[in-house]
Each structure stands twice: as structure tokens, then as C-alpha cells.
C-alpha positions as CSV (number, residue, x, y, z in Angstrom):
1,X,125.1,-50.9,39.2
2,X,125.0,-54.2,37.5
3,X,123.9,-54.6,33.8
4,X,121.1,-57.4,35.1
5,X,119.4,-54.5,37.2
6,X,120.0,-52.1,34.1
7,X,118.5,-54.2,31.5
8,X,115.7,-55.4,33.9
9,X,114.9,-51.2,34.0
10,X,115.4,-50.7,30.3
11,X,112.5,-54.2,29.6
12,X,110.5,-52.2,31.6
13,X,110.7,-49.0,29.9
14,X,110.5,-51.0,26.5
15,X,107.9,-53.2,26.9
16,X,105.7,-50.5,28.2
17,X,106.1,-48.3,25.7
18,X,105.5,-51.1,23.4
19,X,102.1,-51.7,24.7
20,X,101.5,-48.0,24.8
21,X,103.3,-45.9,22.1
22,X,102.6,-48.1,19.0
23,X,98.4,-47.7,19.9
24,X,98.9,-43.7,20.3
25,X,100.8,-43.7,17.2
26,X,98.8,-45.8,14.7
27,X,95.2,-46.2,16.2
28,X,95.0,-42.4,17.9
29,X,97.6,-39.9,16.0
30,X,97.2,-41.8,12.6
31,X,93.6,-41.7,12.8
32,X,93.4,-38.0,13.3
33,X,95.3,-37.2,10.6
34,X,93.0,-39.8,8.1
35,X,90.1,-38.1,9.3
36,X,91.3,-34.3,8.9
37,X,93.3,-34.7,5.7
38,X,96.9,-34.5,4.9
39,X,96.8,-31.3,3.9
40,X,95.4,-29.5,7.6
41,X,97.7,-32.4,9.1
42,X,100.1,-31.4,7.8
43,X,100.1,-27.6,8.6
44,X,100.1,-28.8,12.2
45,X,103.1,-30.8,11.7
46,X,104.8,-27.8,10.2
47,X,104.0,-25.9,13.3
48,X,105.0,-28.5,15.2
49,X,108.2,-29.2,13.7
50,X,108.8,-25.3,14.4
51,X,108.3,-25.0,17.7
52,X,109.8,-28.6,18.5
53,X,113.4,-27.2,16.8
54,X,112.4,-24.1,19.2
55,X,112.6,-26.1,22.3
56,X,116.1,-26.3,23.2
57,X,115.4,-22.9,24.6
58,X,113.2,-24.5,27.0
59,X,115.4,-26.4,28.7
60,X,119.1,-25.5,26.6
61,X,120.8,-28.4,28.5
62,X,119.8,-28.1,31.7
63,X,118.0,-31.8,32.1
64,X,121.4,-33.0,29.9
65,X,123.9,-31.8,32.3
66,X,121.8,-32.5,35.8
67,X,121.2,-36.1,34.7
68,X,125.2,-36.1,33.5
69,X,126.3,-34.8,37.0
70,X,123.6,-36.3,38.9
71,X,124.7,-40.0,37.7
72,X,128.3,-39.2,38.6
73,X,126.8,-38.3,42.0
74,X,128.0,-34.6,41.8
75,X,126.5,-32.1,44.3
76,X,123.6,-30.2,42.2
77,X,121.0,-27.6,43.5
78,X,117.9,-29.5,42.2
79,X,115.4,-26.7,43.0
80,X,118.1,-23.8,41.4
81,X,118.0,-26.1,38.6
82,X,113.9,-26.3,38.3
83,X,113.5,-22.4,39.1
84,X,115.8,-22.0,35.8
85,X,114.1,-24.7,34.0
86,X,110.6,-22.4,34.8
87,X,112.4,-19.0,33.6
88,X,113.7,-20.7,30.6
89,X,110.4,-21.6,29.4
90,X,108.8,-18.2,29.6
91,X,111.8,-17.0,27.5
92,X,110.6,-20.1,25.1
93,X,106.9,-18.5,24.7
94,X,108.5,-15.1,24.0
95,X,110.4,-16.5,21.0
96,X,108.3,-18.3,19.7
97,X,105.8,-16.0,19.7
98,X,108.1,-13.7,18.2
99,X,109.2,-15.9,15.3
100,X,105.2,-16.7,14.4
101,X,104.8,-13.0,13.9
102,X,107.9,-12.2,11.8
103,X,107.0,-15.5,9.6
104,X,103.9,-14.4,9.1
105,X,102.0,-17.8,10.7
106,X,98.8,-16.4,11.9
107,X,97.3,-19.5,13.4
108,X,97.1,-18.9,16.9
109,X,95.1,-20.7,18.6
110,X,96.8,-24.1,17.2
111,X,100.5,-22.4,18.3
112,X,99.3,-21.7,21.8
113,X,98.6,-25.7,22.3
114,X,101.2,-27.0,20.8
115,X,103.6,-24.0,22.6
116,X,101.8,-25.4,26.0
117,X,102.0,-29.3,24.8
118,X,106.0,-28.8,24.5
119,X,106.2,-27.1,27.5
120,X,104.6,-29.6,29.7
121,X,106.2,-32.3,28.0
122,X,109.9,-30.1,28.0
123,X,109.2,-30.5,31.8
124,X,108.0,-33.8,32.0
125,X,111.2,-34.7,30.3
126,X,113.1,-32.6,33.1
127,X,111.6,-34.5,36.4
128,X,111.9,-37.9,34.4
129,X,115.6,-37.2,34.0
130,X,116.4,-36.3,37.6
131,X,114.8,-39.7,38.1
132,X,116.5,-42.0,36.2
133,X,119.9,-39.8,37.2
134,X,118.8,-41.3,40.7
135,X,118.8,-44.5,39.4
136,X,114.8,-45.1,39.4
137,X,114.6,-47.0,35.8
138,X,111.7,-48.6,36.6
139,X,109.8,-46.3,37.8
140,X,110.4,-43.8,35.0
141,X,109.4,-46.8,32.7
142,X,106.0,-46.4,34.4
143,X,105.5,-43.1,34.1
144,X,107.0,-42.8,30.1
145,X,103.3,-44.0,29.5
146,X,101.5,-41.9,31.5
147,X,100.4,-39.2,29.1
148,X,100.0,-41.0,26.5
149,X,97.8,-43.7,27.9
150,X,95.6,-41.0,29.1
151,X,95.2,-39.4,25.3
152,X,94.6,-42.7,24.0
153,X,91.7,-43.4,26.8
154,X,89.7,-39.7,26.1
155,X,90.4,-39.9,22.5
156,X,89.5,-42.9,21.8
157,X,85.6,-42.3,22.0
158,X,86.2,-39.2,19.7
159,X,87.2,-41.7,17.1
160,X,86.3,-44.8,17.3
161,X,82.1,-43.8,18.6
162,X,81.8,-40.0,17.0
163,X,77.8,-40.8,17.2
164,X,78.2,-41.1,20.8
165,X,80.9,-38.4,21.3
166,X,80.7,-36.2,18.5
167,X,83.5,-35.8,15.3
168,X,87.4,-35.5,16.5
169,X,88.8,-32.3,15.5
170,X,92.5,-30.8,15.3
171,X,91.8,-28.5,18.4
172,X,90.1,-31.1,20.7
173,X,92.9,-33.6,20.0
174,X,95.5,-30.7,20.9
175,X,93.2,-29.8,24.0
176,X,93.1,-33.5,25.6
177,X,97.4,-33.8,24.8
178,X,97.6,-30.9,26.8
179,X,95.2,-32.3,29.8
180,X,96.9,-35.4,29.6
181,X,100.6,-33.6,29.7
182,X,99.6,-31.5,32.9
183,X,98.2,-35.0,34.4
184,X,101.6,-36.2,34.1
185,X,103.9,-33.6,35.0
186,X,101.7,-34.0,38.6
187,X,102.1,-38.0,39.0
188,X,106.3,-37.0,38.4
189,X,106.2,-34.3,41.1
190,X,104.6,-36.4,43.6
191,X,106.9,-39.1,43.0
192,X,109.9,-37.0,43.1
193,X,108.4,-35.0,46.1
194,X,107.9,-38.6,47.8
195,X,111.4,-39.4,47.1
196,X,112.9,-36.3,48.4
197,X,114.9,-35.7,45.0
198,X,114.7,-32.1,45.0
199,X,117.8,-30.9,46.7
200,X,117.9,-27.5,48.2
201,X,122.1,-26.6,48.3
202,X,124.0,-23.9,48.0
203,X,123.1,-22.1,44.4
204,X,125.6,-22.3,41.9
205,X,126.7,-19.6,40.1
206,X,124.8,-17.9,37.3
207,X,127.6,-18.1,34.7
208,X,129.2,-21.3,35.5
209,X,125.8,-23.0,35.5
210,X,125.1,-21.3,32.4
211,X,128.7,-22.5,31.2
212,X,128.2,-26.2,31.7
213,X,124.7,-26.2,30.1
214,X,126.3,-24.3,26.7
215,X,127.4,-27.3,25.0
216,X,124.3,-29.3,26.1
217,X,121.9,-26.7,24.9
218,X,123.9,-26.0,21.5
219,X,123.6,-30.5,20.9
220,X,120.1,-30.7,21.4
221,X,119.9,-27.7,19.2
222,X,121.6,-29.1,16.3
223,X,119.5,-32.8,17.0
224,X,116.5,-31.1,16.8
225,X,117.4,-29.4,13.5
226,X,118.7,-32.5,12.1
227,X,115.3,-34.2,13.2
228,X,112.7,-32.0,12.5
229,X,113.1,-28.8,10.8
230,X,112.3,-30.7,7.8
231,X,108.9,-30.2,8.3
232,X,108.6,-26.5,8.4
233,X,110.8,-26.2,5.1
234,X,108.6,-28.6,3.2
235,X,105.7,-26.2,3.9
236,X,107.7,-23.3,3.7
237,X,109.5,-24.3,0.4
238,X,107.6,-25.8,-1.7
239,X,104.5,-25.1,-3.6
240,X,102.2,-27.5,-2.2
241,X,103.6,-27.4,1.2
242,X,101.0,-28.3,3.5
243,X,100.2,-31.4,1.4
244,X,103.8,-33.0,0.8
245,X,104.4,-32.2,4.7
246,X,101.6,-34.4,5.4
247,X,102.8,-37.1,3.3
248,X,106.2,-36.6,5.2
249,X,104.0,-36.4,8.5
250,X,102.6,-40.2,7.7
251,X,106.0,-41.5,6.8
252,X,107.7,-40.0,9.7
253,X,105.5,-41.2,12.0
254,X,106.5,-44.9,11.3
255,X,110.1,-43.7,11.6
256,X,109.3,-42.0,15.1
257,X,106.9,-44.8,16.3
258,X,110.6,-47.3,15.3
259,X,113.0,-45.1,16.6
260,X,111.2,-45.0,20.1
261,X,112.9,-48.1,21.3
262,X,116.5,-46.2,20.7
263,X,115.2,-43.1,22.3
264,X,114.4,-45.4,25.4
265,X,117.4,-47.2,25.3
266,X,119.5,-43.9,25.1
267,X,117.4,-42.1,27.8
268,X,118.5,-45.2,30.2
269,X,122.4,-45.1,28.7
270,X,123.5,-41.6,29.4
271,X,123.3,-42.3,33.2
272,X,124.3,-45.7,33.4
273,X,127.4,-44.6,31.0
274,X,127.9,-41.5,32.8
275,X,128.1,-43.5,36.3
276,X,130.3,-46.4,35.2
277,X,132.6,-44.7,32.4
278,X,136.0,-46.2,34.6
279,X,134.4,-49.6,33.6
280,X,135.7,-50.4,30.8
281,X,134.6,-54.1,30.6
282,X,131.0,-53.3,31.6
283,X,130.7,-50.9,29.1
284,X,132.1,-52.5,26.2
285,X,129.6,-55.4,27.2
286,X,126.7,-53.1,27.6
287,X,127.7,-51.2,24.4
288,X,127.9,-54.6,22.6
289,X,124.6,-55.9,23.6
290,X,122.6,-52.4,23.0
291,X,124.1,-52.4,19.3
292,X,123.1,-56.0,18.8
293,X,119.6,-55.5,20.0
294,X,118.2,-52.2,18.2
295,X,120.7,-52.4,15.2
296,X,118.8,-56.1,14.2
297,X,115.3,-54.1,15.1
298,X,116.3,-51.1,12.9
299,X,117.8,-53.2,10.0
300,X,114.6,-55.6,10.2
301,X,112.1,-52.7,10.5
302,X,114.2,-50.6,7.4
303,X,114.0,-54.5,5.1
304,X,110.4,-54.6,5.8
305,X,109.6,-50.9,4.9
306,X,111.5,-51.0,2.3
307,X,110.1,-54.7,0.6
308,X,106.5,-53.8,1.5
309,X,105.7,-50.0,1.4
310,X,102.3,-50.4,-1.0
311,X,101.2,-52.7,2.0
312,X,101.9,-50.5,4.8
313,X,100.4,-47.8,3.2
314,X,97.3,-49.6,2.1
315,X,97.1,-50.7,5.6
316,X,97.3,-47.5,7.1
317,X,96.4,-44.8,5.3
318,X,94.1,-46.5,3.0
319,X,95.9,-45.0,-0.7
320,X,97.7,-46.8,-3.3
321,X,100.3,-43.9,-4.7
322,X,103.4,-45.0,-5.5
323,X,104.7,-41.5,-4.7
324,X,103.6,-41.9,-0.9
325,X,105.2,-45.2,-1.2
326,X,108.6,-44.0,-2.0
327,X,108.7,-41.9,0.8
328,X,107.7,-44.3,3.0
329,X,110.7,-46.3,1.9
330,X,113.2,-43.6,2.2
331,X,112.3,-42.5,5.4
332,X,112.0,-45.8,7.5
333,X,115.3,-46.6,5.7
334,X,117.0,-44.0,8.2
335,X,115.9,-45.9,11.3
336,X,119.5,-47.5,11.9
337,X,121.3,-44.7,11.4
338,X,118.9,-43.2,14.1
339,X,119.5,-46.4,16.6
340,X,123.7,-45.8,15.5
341,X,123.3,-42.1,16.6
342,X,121.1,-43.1,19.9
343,X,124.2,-45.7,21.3
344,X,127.4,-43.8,20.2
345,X,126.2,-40.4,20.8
346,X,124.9,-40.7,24.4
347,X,128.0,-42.5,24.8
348,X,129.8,-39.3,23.9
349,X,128.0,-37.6,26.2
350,X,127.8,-39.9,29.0
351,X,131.3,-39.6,29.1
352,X,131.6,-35.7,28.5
353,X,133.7,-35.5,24.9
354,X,131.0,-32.8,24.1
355,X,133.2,-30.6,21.6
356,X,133.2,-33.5,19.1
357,X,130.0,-34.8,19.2
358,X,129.1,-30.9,18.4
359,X,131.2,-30.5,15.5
360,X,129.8,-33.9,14.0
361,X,126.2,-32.7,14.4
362,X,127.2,-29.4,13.1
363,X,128.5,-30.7,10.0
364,X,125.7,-33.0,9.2
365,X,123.1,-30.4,10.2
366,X,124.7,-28.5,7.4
367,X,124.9,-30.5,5.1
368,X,121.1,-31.4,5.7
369,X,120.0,-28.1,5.4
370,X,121.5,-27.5,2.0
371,X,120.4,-30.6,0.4
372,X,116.9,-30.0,1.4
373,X,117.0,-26.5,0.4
374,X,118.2,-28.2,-2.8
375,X,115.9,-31.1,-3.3
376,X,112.6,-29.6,-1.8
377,X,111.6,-27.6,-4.7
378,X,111.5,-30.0,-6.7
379,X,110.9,-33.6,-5.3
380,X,109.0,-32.5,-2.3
381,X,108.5,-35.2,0.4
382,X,110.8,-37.4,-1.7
383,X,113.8,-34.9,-1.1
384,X,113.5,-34.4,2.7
385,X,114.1,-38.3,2.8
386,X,116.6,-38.1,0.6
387,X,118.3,-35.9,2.7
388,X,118.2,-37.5,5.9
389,X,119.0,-40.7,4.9
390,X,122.7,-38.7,3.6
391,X,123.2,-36.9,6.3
392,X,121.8,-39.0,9.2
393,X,124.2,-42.0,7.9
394,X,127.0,-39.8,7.7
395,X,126.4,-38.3,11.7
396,X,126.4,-42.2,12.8
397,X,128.8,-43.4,11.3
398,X,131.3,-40.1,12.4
399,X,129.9,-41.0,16.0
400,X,130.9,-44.7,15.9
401,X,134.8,-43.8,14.5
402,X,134.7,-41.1,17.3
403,X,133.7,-43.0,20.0
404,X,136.1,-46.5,19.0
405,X,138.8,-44.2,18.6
406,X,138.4,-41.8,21.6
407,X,136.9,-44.2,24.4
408,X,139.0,-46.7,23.1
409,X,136.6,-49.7,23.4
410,X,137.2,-52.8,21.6
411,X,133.6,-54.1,20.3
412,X,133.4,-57.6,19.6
413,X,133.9,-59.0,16.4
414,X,131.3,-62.3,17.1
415,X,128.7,-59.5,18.1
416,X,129.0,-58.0,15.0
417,X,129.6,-60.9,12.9
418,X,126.1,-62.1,14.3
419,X,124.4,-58.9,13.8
420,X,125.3,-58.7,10.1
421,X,124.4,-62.9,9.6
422,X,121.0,-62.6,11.3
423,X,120.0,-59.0,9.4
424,X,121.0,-61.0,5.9
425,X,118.7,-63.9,6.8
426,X,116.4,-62.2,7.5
427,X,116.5,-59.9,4.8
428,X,116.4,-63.0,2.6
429,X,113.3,-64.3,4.2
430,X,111.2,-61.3,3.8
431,X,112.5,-60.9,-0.2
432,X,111.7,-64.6,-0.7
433,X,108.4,-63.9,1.1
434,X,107.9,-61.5,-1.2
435,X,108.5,-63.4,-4.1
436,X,106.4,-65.9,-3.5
437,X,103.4,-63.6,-2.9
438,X,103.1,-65.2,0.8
439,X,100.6,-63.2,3.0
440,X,102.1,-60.4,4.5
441,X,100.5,-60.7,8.1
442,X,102.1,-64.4,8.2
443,X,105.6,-63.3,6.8
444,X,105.6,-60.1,9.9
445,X,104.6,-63.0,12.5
446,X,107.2,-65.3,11.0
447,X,109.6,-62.9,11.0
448,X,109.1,-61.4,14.7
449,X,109.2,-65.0,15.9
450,X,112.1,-65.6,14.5
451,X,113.9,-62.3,15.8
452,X,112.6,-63.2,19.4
453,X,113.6,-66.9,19.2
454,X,117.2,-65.3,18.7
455,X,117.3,-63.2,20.8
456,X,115.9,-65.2,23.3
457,X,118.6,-68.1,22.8
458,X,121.2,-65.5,22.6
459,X,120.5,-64.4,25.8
460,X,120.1,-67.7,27.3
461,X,123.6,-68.9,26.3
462,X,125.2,-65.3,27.3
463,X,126.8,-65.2,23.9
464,X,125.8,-61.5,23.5
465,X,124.8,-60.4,27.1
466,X,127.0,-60.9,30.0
467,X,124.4,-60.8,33.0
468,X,126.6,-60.6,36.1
């Protein structure tokens, strides 16, 4: 597969999402947490945070290692594969069920829609991966908006006109997720029924199948961790939980709504990588150009958090605390380590060095638990931040020294000489903006002409991507 058909795929999948994504995130999910409070917000994000971390059960590899095999065009029992996939979910239910009790979490009609949210979307995930392991980017790019588009439409009324529809509330807004999950599980199946994807073979066997989803299962394990059990301990730890993990709950959700371009860009990678991992050349160009693109996003997005928090907050959640500021800071300032971890991890599994990329997660896992076991006590919010931005740093830059040493891929020195020039410019713009008290809205538009003038020349003169 050329990179011109890749990248044509991954614009797509990007652009949608961009149209989509950002509107769920700060006019739909940011809404519903203004109007219910931080503090019953931010119980359900401590739920949610469990049973997210819980997930891996639901699927414990399974999509990873069909996609993986799938894109080296391996023989794989597609409908074994989904049968397992079902049975594995139930297994889910039971556990975390079982883990509510024993915790002592007595909310259950919240856990039963967010239980049933994941699971649909654990699925969702599933079909969309034996897609794109086919090679379908752009019709996966279509249908990564499907659900979301649908909450935004039958919430929106809630919201925006609660004289006409009546007040939004927690369960409702759980109630139409799950509706709008189930709506696109179907539109997958049809197109992967149309398709003929599902492929009836010989079944593998039990314990070898179960053997190559192991390391799979145990990575997205560990990512979850790293990612999210945050939240749970911020509620569980300290003595105003539910409030700081709402506080964390509004920060985060600027770092999710940014790291959404490197969670596209990595669901598009792990294939094309996987496929064309005897191509040197065409990787290290595709490697190159990736880095380029969402390292410049992340670095702009972390200068901007970081120079401006009072704004965005203002903006968004309509406070003016310096505390909720902070956090805001610290947390968005993680978002290139999270691109970093995106590229050079799928990279490392793309091309199967598994062991390593476990014992680098591992590590930093650990060392994220005990600092926020440390710091939550007593800083809160403040110390969960605190402790990503150590430990998620540390995990990408162990990936990129494993992945230029093992897959022994020479990345350009002008790429990253540009990278670095065009991040300090514009670092210096938005400071000087700053400064000189210019109005924020004109120093983001400035700014995000100025990124996509670059880009735009860059790729005109082929000085990052090589199209052919």
C-alpha cells in the first residue's frame, strides 16, 4: 500500500473526527458535567475510570492480535475470533460486578450503563479493527463518528432547549450513549456482513489462540492503568474525592479531546506498519512524517494550555480558581508524551517486539501508581498530573530509544530539526501574545493559520512527506 492512499485514509479519519469529536467533547460531555456539578461528575468518572481499566478483560487482546495477523494477511477464523470476543464480555460483567461489591460501590444503576456503554463500544472497537486490518481506512473513518454524532443530535435538545425537552440528567445522557453505541455496532456489522469479512476457517486452538492474545491483553492492561486508574484513586484516596476527580474529569477531557488525533493516527499505523515492516524506507518516511505532524499539534496544544489556562477555563467551565488552573496546565502538558507513546509504541507492536514494549509499560505503570499513592493525599487533582506528566514522559521516551535501537530506523535529522524550530516559534508567538495582552481568540486563529500554512508548504515541497 502506498503512503498517498494511507494518508488519504488517515485525512479522513482526522478530519471527521475533527468535525465530530471536539462538539461531543466541549458542547455535549462538557455541558453535562457544568449542569450536574463536578462533584456528581465526577463520581461517574470514577466509575468510569474503573470499569474502563476493567476492559482489557473484554476483549484481552483479541482485536490487537487479529488486526496484527490480519494485516500480515495470516489465515484467522474471524467468527472463532467474535464467538470469543462475546464470551469474553460476559466474563467482563461478572467481574466487574464482583469488584463493585467487594469495594463497596453501591450505585447500580449508573454501573449497569456505563458496564453496557463499554461493552458496545469494546465491540465496536473489535469490527472497526477487522476493517481497517482489511485495509478499509476510509470507511472506518466514517463510521469512527457514528456514535458520537448520534449522542450529539438526541442530546442536544436536552441541553441546549430543556423548556422544550425537559432538564438533562446523568442517567438520560448514559441512556442515549448506550442507544447510540448499539446504533453503531449494527451500521459495522452490515458493512462487514456486506464485505464478507467474517471468515469461517478451521478453529484455532484454545490455548494457542489464548497464547498469542497474552501479551496483547497484558499491554492494554497496563495502558489502561497508566491512562485512567487515576480517576478511581482520586475518589478513593482522598478526602474530597468526588470533587478533585471532577476537577481532574474537566482537565482530562481537554487532554482526551487532544490526544484523539494520536489515537486515530495509531489505530491507522498498527496495520499499515504491521503489513509493510520489510519496508524499511516507507517506514522511516511514514514514521518521520507522523512524528512531525502530531508532535507540532501536541507541543502547540501543551504551549497554549500552559500560557492561557485562566482563559480556557473561564471559557469553558465558567470559574476563575487558580487551583483548577494548575491542573489544567499539568495535564495538557502530557499531550506529547501521549502522541510519542501513540507512534513508537504501535510501532512495537506493529512489528511484534511485544516483550519490551511490556516491560516499559510495566515500569512506568509502577512508578505511576506509587507517586499517585504518594501525591493524592495531599495535593489532590494537582498530584495525579503531577504523576502522569513523570511517568508518561518516561514510557515515551523508553519507547522511542527502543524502537531506534531495535527496528533500527534512521529518523531524519531535517525532520526533527524542523519540528523543534517551528514548536520554538511558535512557542514565542503565543508568549509574546501573551505579553502584549493581545486577544486570545485572534492569537488561537493566528496561531492555527500559521501551523496549517506550514504544514501545507511542507507538504507541497515534499520536504517532510514523500507521497509516492
Amino acid at each position: 500500500m502506498k503512503p498517498v492512499l494511507f494518508f488519504k485514509g488517515l485525512s479522513w479519519l482526522v478530519v471527521l473526527n475533527l468535525l465530530v469529536k471536539p462538539v461531543w467533547i466541549f458542547f455535549i460531555d462538557r455541558e453535562v458535567q457544568n449542569q450536574i456539578g463536578h462533584e456528581a461528575y465526577g463520581h461517574y468518572f470514577s466509575l468510569f475510570s474503573l470499569c474502563y481499566v476493567l476492559l482489557f478483560i473484554a476483549d484481552a487482546g483479541l482485536t490487537n492480535m487479529m488486526n496484527q495477523r490480519l494485516a500480515k494477511t495470516m489465515q484467522v477464523n474471524t467468527l472463532q475470533c467474535l464467538r470469543l470476543k462475546l464470551l469474553l464480555s460476559l466474563v467482563y460483567l461478572v467481574v466487574v460486578f464482583f469488584i463493585a461489591t467487594i469495594t463497596g460501590i453501591r450505585e447500580w444503576s449508573l454501573l449497569i450503563y456505563i458496564t453496557g456503554i463499554q461493552l458496545l463500544t469494546s465491540l465496536f472497537i473489535f469490527l472497526r479493527g477487522l476493517i481497517t486490518a482489511n485495509q478499509y481506512f476510509s470507511a472506518d473513518a466514517w463510521l469512527s463518528i457514528i456514535d458520537k454524532t448520534l449522542v450529539i443530535v438526541f442530546c442536544a435538545g436536552f441541553i441546549y432547549s430543556p423548556a422544550v425537552f425537559g432538564d438533562i440528567s446523568l442517567l438520560l445522557f448514559l441512556q442515549i450513549q448506550l442507544l447510540s453505541s448499539c446504533a453503531a455496532v449494527i451500521f459495522a456489522l452490515w458493512f462487514i456482513l456486506r464485505k464478507q469479512l467474517f471468515i469461517c476457517q478451521e478453529n484455532d486452538k484454545p490455548l494457542s489462540l489464548f497464547r498469542a492474545m497474552t501479551p496483547f491483553a497484558i499491554i492494554i492492561l497496563l495502558m489502561s492503568v497508566h491512562y485512567r486508574l487515576d480517576g478511581f484513586l482520586l475518589e478513593r484516596l482522598h478526602t474530597n474525592g468526588d470533587y478533585e476527580a471532577g476537577l481532574y474529569a474537566s482537565a482530562f477531557r481537554l487532554l482526551d479531546a487532544g490526544n484523539m488525533v494520536g489515537y486515530l493516527a495509531a489505530g491507522f499505523l498498527v496495520p499499515f506498519a504491521a503489513r509493510n515492516q520489510t519496508n524499511k524506507t516507507l517506514l522511516e518516511n511514514l514514521v518521520s512524517s507522523i512524528t512531525y505532524f502530531l508532535l507540532l499539534f501536541g507541543i502547540a496544544a501543551a504551549c497554549f494550555s500552559i500560557l492561557f489556562p485562566g482563559w480556557i477555563q473561564q471559557l469553558l467551565y465558567h470559574s476563575n480558581s487558580g487551583y483548577h488552573s494548575k491542573i489544567i496546565q499539568l495535564c495538557i502538558a502530557v499531550l506529547p508524551a501521549y502522541m510519542m507513546i501513540h507512534i513508537y509504541g504501535s510501532l512495537l507492536t506493529a512489528t511484534s517486539h511485544l516483550r519490551v514494549f511490556i516491560i516499559i509499560l510495566a515500569v512506568c505503570v509502577f512508578i505511576n501508581i506509587g507517586l499517585n499513592l504518594w501525591l493524592i493525599p495531599g495535593n489532590g487533582a494537582a498530584g495525579s498530573a503531577i504523576s502522569a506528566l513523570i511517568s508518561q514522559y518516561l514510557c515515551a521516551i523508553a519507547c522511542y530509544s527502543t524502537v531506534a535501537k531495535i527496528l533500527h530506523l534512521s529518523f531524519r535529522t531535517r525532520s526533527n530539526w524542523m519540528l523543534i524550530s517551528t514548536a520554538f516559534l511558535l512557542g514565542l508567538f503565543l508568549y509574546f501574545g501573551k505579553l502584549f495582552q493581545v486577544n486570545v481568540w485572534l492569537i488561537l486563529v493566528i496561531a492555527a493559520l500559521m501551523l496549517l500554512l506550514i504544514l501545507l508548504l511542507l507538504i507541497g515541497y515534499k520536504k517532510i512527506i514523500p507521497l509516492h
